[in-house]
Each structure stands twice: as structure tokens, then as C-alpha cells.
C-alpha positions in Angstrom: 35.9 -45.8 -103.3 37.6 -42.7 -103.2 40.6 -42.0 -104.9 43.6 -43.5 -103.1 46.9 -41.6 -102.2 50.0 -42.1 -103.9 51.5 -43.8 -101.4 52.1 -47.6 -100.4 49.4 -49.3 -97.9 51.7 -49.5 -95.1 53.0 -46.0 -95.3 49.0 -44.8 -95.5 48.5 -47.4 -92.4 51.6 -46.0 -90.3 50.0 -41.9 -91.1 46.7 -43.2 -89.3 47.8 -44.9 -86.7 50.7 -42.2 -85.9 47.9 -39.5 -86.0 46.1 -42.1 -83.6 48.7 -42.2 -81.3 49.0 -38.1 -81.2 45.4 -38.0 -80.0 46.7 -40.2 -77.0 44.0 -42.9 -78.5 46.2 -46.0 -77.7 48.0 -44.7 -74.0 45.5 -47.2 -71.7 45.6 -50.4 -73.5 48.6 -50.3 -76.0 48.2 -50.7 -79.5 45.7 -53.7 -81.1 47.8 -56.7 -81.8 48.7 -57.1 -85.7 45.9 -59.6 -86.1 43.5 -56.8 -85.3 45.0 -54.4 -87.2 45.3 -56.5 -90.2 41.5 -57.3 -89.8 40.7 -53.4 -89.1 42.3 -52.5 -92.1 41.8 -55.4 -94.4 45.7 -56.1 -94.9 47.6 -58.5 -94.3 50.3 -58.8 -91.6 53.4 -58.3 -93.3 51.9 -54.7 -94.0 50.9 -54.1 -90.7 54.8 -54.8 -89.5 55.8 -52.8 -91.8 53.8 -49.8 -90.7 54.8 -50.5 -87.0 58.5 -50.6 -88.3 58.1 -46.7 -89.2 56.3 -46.1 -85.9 59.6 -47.4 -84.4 62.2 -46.0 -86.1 60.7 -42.7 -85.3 60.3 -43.5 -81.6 57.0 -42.9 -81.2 56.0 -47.2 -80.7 58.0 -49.6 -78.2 57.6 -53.6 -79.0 58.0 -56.2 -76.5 57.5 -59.5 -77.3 54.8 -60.8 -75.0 53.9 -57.8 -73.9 52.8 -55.6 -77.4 53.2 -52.3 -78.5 53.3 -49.3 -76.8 53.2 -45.6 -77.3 56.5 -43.5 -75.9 54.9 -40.5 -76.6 52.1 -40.2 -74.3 51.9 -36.5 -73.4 51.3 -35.9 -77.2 47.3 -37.1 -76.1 44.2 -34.4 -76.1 44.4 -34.1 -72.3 48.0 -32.8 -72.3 48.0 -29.0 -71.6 47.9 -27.4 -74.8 51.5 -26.5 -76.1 52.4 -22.4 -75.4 52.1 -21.3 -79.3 48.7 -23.5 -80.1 46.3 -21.6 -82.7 43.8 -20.1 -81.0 40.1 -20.8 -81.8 37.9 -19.2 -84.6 34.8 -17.4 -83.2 32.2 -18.3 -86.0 28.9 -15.9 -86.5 26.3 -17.3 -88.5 27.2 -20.9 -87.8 24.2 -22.2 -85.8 21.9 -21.1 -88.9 24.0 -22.9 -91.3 24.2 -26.2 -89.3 20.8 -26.7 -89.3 20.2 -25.6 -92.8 22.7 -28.2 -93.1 20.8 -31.1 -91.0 17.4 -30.5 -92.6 19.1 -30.2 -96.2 20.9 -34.1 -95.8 19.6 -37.4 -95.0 21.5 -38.8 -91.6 22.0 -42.4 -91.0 22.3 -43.0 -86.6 25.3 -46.0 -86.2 25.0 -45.6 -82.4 23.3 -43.9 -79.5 24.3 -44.7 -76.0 24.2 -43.2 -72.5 28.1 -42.9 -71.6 30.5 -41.8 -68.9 32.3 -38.8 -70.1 36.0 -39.0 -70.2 38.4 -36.3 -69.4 38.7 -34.3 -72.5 35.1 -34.4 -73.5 34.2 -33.1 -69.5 36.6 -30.6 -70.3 35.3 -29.0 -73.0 32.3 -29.2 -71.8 33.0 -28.3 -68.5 31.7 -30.7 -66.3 32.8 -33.6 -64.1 34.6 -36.4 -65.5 31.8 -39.2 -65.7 29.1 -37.0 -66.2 26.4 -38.9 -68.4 26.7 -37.9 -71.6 24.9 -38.5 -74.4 27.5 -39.9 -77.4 26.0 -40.3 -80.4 27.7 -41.3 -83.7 26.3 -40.5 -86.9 27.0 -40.1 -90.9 25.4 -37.6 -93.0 25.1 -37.7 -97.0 23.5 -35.9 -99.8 22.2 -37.2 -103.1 26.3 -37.6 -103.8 27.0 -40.1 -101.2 28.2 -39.6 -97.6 29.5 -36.6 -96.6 30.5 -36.3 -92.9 31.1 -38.9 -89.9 29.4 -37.1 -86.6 30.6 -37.8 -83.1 28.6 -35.6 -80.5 28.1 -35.4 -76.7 25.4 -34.0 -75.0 25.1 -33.9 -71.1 22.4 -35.7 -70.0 21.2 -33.0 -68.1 21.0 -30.7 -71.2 18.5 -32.7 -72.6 17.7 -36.4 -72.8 16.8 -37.6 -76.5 16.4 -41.4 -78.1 17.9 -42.4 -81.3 14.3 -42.4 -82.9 14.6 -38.8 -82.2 18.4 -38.2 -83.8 16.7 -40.2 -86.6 13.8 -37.6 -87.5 15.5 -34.3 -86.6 18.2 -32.5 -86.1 20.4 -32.2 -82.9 20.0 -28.4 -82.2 16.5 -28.9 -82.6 15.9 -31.2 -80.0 18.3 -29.2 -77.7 16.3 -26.3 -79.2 13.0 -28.7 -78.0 14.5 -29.3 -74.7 14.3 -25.5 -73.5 17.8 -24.5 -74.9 18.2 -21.3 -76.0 21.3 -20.8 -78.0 24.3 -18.4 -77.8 26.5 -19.3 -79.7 29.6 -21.3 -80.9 33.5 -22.0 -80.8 34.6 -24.3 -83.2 38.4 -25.8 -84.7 38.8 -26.9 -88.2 41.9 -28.7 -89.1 43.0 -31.9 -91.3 42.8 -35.5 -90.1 43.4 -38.6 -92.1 40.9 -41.4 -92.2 41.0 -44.0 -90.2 39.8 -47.7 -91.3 36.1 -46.9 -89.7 35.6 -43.7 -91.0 37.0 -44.5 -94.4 34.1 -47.4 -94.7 31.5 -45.1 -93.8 32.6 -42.4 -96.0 33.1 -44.2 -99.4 37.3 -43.0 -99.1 40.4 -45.1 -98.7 42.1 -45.5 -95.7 44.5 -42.6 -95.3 42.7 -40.1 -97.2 42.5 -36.2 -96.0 39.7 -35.1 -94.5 38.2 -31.7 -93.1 37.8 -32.3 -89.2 35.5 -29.8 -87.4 35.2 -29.6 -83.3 32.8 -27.5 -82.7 31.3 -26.4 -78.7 28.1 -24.8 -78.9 26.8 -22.9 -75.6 23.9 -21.5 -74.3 22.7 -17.9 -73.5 24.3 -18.5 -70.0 27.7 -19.6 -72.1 27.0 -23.0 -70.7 28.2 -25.8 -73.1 25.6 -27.8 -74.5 27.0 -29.9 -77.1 30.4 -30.8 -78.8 30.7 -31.8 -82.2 33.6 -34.1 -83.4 33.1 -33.9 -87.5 34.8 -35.8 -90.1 34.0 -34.0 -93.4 34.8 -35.3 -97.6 36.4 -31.8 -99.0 35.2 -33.2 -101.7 31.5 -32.5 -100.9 32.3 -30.0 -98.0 33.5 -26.8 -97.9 32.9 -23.6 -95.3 33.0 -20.4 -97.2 33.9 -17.4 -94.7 32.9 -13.4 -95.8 35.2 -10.9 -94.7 35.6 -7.2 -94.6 38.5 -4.2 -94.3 37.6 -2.6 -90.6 40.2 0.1 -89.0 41.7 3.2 -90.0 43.9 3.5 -93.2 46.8 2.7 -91.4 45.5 0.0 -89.7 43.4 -2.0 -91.7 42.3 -5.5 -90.9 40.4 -8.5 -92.0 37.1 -9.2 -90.0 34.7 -12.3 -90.7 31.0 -11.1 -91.4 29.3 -14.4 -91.4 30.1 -18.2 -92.3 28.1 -20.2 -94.8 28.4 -24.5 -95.6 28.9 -25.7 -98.9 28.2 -29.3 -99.8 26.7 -31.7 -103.1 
């Protein structure tokens, strides 16, 4: 396993399931009961109250008894409008090239497959109708090290339709590729996200631990989405290397990026 933080269990619980609750992942159906969480994250109970203790003292949980726990913080999910001052997306050249370098370079494992409605904030970025079919696939990728990234994607049925036999023997972009699309290009986001109980197992990491997380839209020619990517990356066995340049007048001199290029063992 990887190498744990330097923190107690129920502080690296309360992290993942406060970062949970920012994503808006718990606003239907509440919070799991602390049975289930105990079972999710091989605990037991006492450390899941604590971690839910936290959650309430910074108002971000309400507990009823007999009727669970909730989040008060609801408008801090995806399909909130994005906040005034959010960063504003990283236009990558290059990066189609390097993912399938990538994909022919690492052996993929495919934990699921499965025709699905898409919900709001996947329809949104890829610009479609809430419950569109959507392909979701989930899959983790590893080198000779070990695993190195947990995949979530969505493809619009009507992009392309694909089997997991298919995900199994090639890459993504080259059945979309297959299917008739012809690539433009690609928007992506990279950030920090800890690791979740699921992730952590397919990973090799402990619960809590940093990760590099990617989302990634890639479009057509027609700037038509055709796929997003929702990537969980080890920086241990990741990294994106970016080449940049001075452009402008003496005066005015900026930093430009030439082209991007993945790094992983």
C-alpha cells in the first residue's frame, strides 16, 4: 500500500467524505449509514462517528436520528453555477497524441461497461440532453510499477457504440477514431482530489491519499464533444510535463505553452 498520511483514520475519512459532499455526491439520498461506511472503509464505527463529528462541527452534515445524515451544503455540488472567480480551463496542444501514446504504452484492466442515462453534469459538458445514453465506462490503467490511474469516461451513444471486449483490446480514441471521428481537439482541468475507499483499493494507496485528478472533454472537428474523461492519477507514477516559451514584445513578454507531454513508470 502506499504510504499513509500523517494523520489519524478518522481525520483522513472526514477529508474524503467532506470532498464527497463538495462534489454534491451525497444531496439525493443522504449520507450511507455508519455501518456502510465502516464496511466502505474497513473501520470500525467509533471512527466513522468521529469523522461525522468533524463534518458537523463545521456545518457542512445534519444528523437526525431516524432519519440519517444530511448535507447542508448542497449548492457546493458540480451542477451549481460555477462561482464568479473559478480558474479558467487550460487549452492543451499535443494532448491527443500523448494519450494514446499513453493507452498503447500501459496495460488497462475494464471494472465496468454499461449503457447509462446521463445525468446533469455529464449532459452538460457534453452538451446534450439530460438522459442521453451514454456510454460510462470505468477503468484502471498500470505499468510494469503497478496501477497508475482510475478512468471514468462517457461517450454518447450516438458518437459511437463500442463493447467492453473492445475497451479491453484498444484504446478509447481509437475506437472513436474507428467510429468515423475525426478529432479537434481538447479542454481539459487538472486539480487535486483525495482518494476515496474505491479508488484507493484499485490504486495500491491508502484512503486519503493525494492524487492528480484530470477532466478532460475532447471534441471533434465540428467542436462537438465526444468524450469526457474523469482521471484519478498516482503522482507518484504520473506527471504532465508542459514546454513553454517567451512571446511579445520586450515590454510585454509572456509565457505561452508549445506542447504537453505524459510522464509515467
Amino acid at each position: 500500500m502506499g504510504t499513509s498520511l500523517p494523520l489519524p483514520k478518522y481525520h483522513q475519512i472526514y477529508l474524503v467524505l467532506r470532498e464527497q459532499l463538495q462534489e454534491g455526491r451525497f444531496d439525493q439520498d443522504g449520507l450511507p449509514g455508519e455501518h456502510a461506511l465502516a464496511d466502505q472503509f474497513d473501520v470500525a464505527r467509533i471512527t466513522i462517528r468521529k469523522a461525522l463529528e468533524m463534518l458537523v462541527a463545521d456545518g457542512l452534515v445534519s444528523r437526525r436520528p431516524g432519519l440519517g445524515t444530511w448535507p447542508l451544503r448542497a449548492a457546493s455540488s458540480p451542477q451549481a453555477a460555477p462561482a464568479p472567480n473559478a480558474p479558467q480551463k487550460a487549452h492543451l496542444t499535443g494532448l491527443l497524441e500523448n494519450i494514446v501514446n499513453m493507452g498503447l504504452r500501459t496495460s488497462v484492466q475494464v471494472l465496468d461497461s454499461t449503457l447509462v442515462s446521463a445525468p446533469l453534469a455529464v449532459a452538460e459538458s457534453l452538451r446534450i440532453a439530460p438522459g442521453t445514453p451514454v456510454h460510462k465506462s470505468l477503468r484502471v490503467r498500470s505499468t510494469e510499477a503497478g496501477p497508475l490511474s482510475h478512468i471514468t469516461t462517457y461517450v454518447p451513444q450516438a458518437v459511437a457504440d463500442f463493447t467492453r471486449a473492445d475497451l479491453e483490446r484498444e484504446p478509447l480514441l481509437m475506437l472513436l477514431e474507428a467510429a468515423g471521428v475525426e478529432f479537434g481537439g481538447a479542454t481539459q482541468t487538472i486539480s487535486a482530489k483525495l482518494a476515496d475507499a474505491q479508488v484507493a483499493r484499485h490504486l495500491d494507496v491508502s484512503v486519503g491519499s493525494a492524487l492528480l485528478a484530470v477532466t478532460r472533454v475532447v471534441r471533434d472537428v465540428n467542436d462537438r464533444p465526444v468524450q469526457l474523461l474523469q482521471g484519478l492519477y498516482r503522482p507518484d507514477r504520473y506527471q504532465y510535463q508542459l514546454q513553454l516559451s517567451r512571446v511579445g514584445s520586450i515590454d510585454a513578454k509572456v509565457w505561452v505553452s508549445e506542447e504537453l507531454s505524459a510522464q509515467f513508470h
